[in-house]
mmCIF file of the N, C-alpha and C atoms, coordinates in Angstrom:
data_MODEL
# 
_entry.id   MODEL 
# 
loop_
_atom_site.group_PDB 
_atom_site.id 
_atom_site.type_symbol 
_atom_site.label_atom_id 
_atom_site.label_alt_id 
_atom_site.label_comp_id 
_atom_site.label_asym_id 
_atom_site.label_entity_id 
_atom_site.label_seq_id 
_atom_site.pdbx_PDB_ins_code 
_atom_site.Cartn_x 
_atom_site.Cartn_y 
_atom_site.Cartn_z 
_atom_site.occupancy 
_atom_site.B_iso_or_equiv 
_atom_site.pdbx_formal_charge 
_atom_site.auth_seq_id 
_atom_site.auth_comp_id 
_atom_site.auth_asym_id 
_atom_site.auth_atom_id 
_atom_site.pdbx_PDB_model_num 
ATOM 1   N N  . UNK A 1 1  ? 131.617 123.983 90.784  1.00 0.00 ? 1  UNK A N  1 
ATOM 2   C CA . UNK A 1 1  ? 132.927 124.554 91.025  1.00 0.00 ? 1  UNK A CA 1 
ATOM 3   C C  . UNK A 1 1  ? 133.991 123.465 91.151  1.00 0.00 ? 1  UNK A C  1 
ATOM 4   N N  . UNK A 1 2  ? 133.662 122.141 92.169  1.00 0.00 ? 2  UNK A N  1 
ATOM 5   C CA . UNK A 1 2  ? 134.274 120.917 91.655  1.00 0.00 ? 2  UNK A CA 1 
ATOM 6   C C  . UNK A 1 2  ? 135.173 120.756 90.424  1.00 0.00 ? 2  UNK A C  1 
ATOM 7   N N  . UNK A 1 3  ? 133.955 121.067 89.804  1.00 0.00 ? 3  UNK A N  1 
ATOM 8   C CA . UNK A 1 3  ? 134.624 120.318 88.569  1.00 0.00 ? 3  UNK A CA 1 
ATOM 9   C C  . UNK A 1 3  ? 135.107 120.839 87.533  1.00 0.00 ? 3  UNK A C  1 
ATOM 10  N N  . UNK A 1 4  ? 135.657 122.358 87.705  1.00 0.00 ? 4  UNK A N  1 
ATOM 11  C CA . UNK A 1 4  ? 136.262 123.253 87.368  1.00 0.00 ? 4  UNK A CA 1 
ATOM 12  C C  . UNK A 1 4  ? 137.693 123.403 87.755  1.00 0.00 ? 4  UNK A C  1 
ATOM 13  N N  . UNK A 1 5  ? 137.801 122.862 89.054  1.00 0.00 ? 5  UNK A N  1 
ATOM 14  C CA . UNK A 1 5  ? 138.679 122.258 89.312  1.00 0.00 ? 5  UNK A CA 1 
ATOM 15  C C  . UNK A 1 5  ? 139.368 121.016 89.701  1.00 0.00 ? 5  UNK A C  1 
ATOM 16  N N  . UNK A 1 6  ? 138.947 120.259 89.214  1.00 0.00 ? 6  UNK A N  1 
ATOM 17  C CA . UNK A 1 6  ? 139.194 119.214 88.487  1.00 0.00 ? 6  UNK A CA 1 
ATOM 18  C C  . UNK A 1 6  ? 139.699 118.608 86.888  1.00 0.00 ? 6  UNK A C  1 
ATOM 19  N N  . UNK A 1 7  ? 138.918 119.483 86.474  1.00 0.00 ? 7  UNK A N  1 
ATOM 20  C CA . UNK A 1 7  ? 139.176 119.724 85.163  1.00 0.00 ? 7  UNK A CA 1 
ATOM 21  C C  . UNK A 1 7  ? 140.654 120.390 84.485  1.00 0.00 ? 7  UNK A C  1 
ATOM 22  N N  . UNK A 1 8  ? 140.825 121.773 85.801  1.00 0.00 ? 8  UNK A N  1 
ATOM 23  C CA . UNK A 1 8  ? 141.972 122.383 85.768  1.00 0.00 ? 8  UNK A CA 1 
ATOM 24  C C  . UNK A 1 8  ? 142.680 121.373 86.018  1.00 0.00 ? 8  UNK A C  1 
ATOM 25  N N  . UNK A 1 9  ? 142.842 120.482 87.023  1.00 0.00 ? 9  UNK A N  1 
ATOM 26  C CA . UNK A 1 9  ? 144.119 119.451 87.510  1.00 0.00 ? 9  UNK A CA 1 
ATOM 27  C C  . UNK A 1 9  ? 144.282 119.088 86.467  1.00 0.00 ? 9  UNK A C  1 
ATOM 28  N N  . UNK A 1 10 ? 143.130 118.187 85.649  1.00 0.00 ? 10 UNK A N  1 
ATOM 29  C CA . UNK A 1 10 ? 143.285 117.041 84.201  1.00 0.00 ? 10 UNK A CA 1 
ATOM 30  C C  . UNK A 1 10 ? 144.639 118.093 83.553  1.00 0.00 ? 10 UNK A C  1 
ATOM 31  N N  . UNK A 1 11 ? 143.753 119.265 82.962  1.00 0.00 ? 11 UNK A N  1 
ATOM 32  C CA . UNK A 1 11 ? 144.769 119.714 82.271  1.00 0.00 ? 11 UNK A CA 1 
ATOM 33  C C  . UNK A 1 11 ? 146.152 119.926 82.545  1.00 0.00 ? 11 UNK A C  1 
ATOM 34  N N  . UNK A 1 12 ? 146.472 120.334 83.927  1.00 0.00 ? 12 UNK A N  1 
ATOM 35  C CA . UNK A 1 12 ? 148.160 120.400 84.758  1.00 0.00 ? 12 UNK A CA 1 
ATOM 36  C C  . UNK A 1 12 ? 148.490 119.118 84.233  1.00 0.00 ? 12 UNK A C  1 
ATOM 37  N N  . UNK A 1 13 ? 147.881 118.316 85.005  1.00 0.00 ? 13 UNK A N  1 
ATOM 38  C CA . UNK A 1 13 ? 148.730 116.554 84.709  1.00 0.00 ? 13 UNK A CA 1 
ATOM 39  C C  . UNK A 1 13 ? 149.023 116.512 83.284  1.00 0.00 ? 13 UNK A C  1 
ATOM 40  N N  . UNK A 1 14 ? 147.993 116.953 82.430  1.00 0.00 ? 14 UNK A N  1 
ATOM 41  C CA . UNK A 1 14 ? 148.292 115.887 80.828  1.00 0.00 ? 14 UNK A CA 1 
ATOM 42  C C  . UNK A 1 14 ? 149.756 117.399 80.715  1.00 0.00 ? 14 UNK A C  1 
ATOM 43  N N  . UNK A 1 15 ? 149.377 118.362 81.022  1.00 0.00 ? 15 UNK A N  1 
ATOM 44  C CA . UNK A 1 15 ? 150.755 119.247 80.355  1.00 0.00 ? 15 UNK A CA 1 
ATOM 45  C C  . UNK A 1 15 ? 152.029 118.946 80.960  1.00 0.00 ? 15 UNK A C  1 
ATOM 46  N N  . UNK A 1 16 ? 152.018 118.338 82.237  1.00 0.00 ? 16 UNK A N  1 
ATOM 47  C CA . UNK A 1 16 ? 153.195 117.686 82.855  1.00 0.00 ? 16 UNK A CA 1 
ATOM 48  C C  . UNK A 1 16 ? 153.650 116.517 82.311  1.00 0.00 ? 16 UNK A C  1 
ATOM 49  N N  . UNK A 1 17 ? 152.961 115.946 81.806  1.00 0.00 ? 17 UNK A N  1 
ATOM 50  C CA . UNK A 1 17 ? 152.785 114.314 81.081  1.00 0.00 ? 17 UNK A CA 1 
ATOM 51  C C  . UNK A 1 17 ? 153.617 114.832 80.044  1.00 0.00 ? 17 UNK A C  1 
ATOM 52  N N  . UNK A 1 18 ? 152.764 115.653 79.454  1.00 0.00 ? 18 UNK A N  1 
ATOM 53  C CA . UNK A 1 18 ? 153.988 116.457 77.543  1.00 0.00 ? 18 UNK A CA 1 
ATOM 54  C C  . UNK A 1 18 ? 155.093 116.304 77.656  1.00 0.00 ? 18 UNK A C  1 
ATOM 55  N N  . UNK A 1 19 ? 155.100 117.185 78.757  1.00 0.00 ? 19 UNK A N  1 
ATOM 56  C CA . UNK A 1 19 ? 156.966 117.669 79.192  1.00 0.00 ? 19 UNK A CA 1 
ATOM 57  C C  . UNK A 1 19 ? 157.900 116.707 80.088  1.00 0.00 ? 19 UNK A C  1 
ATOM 58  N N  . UNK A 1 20 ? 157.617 115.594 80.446  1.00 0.00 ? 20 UNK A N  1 
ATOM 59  C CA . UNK A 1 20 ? 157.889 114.427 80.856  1.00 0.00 ? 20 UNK A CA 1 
ATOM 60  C C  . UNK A 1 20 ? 158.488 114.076 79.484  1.00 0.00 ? 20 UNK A C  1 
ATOM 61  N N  . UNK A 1 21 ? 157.631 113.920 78.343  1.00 0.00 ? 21 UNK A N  1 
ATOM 62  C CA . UNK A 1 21 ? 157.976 112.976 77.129  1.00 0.00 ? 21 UNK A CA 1 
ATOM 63  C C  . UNK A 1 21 ? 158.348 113.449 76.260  1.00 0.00 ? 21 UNK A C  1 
ATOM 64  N N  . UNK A 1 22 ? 158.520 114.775 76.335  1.00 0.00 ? 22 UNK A N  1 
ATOM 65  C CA . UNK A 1 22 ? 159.449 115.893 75.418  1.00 0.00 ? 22 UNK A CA 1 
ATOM 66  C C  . UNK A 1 22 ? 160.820 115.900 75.876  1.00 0.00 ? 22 UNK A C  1 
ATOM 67  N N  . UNK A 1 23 ? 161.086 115.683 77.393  1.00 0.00 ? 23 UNK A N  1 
ATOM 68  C CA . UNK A 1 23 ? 162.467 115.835 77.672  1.00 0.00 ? 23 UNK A CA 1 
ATOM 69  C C  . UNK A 1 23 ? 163.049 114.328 77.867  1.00 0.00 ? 23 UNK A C  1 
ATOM 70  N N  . UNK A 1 24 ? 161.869 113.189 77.577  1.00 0.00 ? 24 UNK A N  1 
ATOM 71  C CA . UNK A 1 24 ? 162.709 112.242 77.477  1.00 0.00 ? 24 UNK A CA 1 
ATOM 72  C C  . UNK A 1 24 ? 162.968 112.327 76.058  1.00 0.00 ? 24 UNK A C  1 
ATOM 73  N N  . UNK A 1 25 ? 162.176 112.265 74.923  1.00 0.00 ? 25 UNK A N  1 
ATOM 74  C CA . UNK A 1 25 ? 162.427 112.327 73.565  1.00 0.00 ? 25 UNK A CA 1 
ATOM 75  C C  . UNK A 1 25 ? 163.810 113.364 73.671  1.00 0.00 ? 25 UNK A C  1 
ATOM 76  N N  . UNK A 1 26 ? 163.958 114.065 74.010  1.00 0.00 ? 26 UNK A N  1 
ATOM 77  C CA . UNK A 1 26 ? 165.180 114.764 73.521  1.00 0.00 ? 26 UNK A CA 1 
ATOM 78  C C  . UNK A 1 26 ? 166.374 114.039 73.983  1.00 0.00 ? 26 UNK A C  1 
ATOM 79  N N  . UNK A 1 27 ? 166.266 113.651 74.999  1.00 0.00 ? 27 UNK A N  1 
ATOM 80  C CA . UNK A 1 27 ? 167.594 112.650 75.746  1.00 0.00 ? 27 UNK A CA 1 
ATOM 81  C C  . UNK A 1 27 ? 167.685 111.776 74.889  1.00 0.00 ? 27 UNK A C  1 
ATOM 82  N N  . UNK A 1 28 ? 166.593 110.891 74.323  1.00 0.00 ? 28 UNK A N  1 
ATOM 83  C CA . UNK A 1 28 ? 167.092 110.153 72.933  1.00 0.00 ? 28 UNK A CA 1 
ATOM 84  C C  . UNK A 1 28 ? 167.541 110.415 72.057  1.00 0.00 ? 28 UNK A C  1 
ATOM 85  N N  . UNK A 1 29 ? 167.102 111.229 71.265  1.00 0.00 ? 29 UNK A N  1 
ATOM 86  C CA . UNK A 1 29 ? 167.294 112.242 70.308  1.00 0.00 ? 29 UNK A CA 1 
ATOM 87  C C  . UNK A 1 29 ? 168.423 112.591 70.255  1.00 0.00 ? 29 UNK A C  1 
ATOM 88  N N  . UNK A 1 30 ? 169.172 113.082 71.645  1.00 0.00 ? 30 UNK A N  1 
ATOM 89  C CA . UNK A 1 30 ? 170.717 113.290 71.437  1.00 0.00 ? 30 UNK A CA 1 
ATOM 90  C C  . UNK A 1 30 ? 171.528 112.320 71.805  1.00 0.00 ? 30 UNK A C  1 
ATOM 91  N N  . UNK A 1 31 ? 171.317 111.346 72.259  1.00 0.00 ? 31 UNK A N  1 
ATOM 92  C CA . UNK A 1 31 ? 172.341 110.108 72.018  1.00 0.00 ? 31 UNK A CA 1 
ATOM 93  C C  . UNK A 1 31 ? 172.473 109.435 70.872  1.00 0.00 ? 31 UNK A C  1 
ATOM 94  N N  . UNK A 1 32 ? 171.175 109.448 70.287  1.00 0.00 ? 32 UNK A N  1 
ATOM 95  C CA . UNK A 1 32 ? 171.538 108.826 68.677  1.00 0.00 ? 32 UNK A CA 1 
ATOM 96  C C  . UNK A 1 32 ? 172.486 109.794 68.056  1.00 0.00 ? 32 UNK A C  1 
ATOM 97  N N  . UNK A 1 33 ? 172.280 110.761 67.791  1.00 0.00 ? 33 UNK A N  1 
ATOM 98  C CA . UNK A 1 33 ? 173.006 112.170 67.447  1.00 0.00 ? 33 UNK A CA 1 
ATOM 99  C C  . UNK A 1 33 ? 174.589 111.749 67.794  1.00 0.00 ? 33 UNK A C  1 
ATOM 100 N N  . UNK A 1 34 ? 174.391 111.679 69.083  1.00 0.00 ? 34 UNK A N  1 
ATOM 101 C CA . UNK A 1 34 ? 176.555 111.482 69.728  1.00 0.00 ? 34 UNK A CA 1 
ATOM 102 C C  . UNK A 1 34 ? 176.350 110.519 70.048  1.00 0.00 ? 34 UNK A C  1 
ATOM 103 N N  . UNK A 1 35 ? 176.139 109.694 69.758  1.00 0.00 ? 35 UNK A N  1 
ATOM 104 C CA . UNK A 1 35 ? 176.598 108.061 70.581  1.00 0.00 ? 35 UNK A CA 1 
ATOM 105 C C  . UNK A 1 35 ? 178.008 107.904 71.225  1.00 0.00 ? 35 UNK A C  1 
ATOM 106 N N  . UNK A 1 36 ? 177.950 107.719 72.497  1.00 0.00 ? 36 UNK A N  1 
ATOM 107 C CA . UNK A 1 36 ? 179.399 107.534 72.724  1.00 0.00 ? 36 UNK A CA 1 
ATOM 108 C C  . UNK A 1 36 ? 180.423 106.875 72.202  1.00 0.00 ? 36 UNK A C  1 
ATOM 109 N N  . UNK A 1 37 ? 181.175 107.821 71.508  1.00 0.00 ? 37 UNK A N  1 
ATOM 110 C CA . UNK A 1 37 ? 182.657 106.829 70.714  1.00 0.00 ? 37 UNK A CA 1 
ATOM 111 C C  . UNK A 1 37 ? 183.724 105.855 71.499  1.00 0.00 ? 37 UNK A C  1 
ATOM 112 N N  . UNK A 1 38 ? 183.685 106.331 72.676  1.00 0.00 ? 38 UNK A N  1 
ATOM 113 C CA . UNK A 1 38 ? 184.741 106.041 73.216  1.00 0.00 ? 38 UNK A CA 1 
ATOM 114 C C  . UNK A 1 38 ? 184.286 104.783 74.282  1.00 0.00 ? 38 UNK A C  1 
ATOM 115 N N  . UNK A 1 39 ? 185.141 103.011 73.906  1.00 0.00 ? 39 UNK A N  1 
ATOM 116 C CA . UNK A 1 39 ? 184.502 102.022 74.728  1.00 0.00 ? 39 UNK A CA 1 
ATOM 117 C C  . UNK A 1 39 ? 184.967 102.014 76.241  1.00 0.00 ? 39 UNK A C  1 
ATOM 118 N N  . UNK A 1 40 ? 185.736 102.787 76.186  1.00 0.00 ? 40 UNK A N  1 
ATOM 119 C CA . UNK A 1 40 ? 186.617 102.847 78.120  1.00 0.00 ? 40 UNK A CA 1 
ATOM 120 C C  . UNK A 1 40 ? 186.113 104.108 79.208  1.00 0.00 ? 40 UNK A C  1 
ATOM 121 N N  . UNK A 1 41 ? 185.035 104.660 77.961  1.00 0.00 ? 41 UNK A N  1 
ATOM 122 C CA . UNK A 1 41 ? 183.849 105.648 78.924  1.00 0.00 ? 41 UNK A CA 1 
ATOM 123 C C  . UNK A 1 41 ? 182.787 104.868 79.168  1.00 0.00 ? 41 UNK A C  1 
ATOM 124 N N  . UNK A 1 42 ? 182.309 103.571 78.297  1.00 0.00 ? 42 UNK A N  1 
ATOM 125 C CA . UNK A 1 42 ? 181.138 102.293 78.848  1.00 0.00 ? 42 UNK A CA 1 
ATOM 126 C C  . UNK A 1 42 ? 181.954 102.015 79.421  1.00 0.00 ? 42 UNK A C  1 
ATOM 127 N N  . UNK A 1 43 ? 182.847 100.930 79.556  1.00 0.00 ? 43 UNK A N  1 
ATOM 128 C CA . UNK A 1 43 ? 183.437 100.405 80.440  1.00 0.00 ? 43 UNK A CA 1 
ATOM 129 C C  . UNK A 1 43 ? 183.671 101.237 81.829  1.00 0.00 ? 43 UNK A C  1 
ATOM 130 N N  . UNK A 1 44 ? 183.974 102.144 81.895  1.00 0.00 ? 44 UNK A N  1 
ATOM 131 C CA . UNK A 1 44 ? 184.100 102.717 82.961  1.00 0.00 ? 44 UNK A CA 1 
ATOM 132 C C  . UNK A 1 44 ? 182.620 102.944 83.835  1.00 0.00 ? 44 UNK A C  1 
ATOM 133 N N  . UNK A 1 45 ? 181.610 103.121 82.872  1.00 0.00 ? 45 UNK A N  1 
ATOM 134 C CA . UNK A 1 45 ? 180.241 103.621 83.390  1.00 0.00 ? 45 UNK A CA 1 
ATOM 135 C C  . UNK A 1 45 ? 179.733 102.389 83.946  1.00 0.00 ? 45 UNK A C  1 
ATOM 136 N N  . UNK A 1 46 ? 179.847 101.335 83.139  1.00 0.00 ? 46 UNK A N  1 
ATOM 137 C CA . UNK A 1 46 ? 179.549 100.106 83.561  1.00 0.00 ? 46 UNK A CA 1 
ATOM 138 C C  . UNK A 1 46 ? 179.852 99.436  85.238  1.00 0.00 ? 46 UNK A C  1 
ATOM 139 N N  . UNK A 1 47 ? 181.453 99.939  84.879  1.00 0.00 ? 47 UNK A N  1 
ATOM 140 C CA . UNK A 1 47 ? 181.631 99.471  86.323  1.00 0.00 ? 47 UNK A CA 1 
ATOM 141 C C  . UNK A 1 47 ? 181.465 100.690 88.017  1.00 0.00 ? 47 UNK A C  1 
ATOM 142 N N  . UNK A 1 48 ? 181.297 101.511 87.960  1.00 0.00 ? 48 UNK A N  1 
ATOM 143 C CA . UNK A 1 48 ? 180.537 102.443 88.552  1.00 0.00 ? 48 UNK A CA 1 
ATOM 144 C C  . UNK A 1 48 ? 178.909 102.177 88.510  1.00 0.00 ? 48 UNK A C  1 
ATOM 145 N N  . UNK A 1 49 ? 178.206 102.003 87.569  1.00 0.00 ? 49 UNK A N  1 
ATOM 146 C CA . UNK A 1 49 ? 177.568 101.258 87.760  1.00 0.00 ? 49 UNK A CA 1 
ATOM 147 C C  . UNK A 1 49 ? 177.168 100.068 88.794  1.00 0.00 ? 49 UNK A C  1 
ATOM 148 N N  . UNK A 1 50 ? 178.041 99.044  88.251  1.00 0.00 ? 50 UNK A N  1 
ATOM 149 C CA . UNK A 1 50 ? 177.823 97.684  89.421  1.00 0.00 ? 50 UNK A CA 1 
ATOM 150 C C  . UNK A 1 50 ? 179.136 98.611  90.469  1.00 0.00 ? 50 UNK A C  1 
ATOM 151 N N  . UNK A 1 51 ? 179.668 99.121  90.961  1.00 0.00 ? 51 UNK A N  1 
ATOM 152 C CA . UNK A 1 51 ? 179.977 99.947  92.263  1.00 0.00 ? 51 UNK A CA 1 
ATOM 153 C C  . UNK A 1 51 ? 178.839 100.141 93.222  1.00 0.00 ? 51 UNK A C  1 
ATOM 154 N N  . UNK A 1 52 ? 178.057 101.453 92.513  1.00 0.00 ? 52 UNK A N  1 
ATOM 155 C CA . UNK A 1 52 ? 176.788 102.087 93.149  1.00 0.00 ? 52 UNK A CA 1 
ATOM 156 C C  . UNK A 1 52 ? 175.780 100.451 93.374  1.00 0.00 ? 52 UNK A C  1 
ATOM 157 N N  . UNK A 1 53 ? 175.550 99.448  92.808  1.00 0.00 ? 53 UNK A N  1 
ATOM 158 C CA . UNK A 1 53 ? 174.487 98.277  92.849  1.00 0.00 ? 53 UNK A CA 1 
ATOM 159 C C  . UNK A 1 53 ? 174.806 97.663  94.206  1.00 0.00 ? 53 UNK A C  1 
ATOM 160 N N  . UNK A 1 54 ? 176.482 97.347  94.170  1.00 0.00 ? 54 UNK A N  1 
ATOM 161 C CA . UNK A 1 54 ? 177.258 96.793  95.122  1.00 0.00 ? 54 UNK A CA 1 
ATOM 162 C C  . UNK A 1 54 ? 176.451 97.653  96.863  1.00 0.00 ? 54 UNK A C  1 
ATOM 163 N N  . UNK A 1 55 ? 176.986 99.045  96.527  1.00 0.00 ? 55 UNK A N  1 
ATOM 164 C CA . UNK A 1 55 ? 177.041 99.786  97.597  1.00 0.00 ? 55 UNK A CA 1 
ATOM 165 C C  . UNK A 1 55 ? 175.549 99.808  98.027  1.00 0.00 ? 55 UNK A C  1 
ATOM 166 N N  . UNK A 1 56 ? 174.691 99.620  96.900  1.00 0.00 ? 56 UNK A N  1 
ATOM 167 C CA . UNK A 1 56 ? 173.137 99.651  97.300  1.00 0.00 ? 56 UNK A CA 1 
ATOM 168 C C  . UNK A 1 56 ? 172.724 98.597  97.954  1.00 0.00 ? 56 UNK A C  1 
ATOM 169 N N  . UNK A 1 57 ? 173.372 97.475  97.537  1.00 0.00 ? 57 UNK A N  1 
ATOM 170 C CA . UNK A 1 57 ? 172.763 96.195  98.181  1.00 0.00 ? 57 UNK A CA 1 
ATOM 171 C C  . UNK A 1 57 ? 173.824 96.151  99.601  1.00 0.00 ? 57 UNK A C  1 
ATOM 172 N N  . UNK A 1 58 ? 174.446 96.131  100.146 1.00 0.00 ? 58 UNK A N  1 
ATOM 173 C CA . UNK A 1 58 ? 175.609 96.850  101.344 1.00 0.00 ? 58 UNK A CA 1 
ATOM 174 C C  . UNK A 1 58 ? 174.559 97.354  102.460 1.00 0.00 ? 58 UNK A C  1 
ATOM 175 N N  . UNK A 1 59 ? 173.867 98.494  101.802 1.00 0.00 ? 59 UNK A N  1 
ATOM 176 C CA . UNK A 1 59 ? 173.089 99.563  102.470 1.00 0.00 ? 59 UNK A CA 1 
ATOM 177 C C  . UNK A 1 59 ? 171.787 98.522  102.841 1.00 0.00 ? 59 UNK A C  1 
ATOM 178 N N  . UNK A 1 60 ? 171.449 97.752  101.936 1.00 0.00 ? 60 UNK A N  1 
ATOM 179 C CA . UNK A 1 60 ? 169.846 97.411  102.147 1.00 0.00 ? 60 UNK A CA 1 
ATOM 180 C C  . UNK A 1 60 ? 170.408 96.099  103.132 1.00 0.00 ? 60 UNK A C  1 
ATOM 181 N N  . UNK A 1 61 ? 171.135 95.475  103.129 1.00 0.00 ? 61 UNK A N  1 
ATOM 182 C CA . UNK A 1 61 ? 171.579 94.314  103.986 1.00 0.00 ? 61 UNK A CA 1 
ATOM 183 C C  . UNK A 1 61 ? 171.398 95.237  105.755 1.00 0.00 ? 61 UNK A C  1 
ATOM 184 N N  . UNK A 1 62 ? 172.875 95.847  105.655 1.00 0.00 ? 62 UNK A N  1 
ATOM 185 C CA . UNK A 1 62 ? 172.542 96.366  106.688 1.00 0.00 ? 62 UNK A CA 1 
ATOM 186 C C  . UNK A 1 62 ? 171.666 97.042  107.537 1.00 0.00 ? 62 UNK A C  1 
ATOM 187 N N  . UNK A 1 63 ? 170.529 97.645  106.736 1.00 0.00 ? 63 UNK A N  1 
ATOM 188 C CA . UNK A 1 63 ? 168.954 97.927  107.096 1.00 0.00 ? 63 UNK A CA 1 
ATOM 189 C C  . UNK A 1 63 ? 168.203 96.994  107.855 1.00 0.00 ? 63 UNK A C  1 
ATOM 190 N N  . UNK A 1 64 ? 168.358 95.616  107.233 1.00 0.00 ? 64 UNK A N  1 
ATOM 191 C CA . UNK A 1 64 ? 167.458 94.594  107.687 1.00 0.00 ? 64 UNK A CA 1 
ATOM 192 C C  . UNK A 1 64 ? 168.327 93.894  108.598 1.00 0.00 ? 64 UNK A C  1 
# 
């Protein structure tokens, strides 16, 4: 009976695994598709970006 269920888990995990790499493939899939045109929406992401890094390292200082 073990290993009936066990077996069941294998199968959950590998079908979670699929759909993990199906919805990353599609997130690729549609950026090649639209690549962002516009350089002052990177630029902007970029620096929000190092914002949130800033504010993360802020947070972890003051932790320790």
């Amino acid at each position: 009976m073990i290993r009936l269920q066990d077996l069941s888990n294998l199968i959950a995990s590998i079908a979670a695994l699929m759909g993990a790499v199906s919805a990353f493939y599609q997130v690729i899939m549609k950026n090649k598709r639209n690549p962002p045109s516009d350089e002052k929406e990177l630029d902007e992401a970029k620096k929000e970006i190092e914002d949130l890094k800033s504010e993360l390292k802020g947070k972890n200082k003051d932790e320790n």
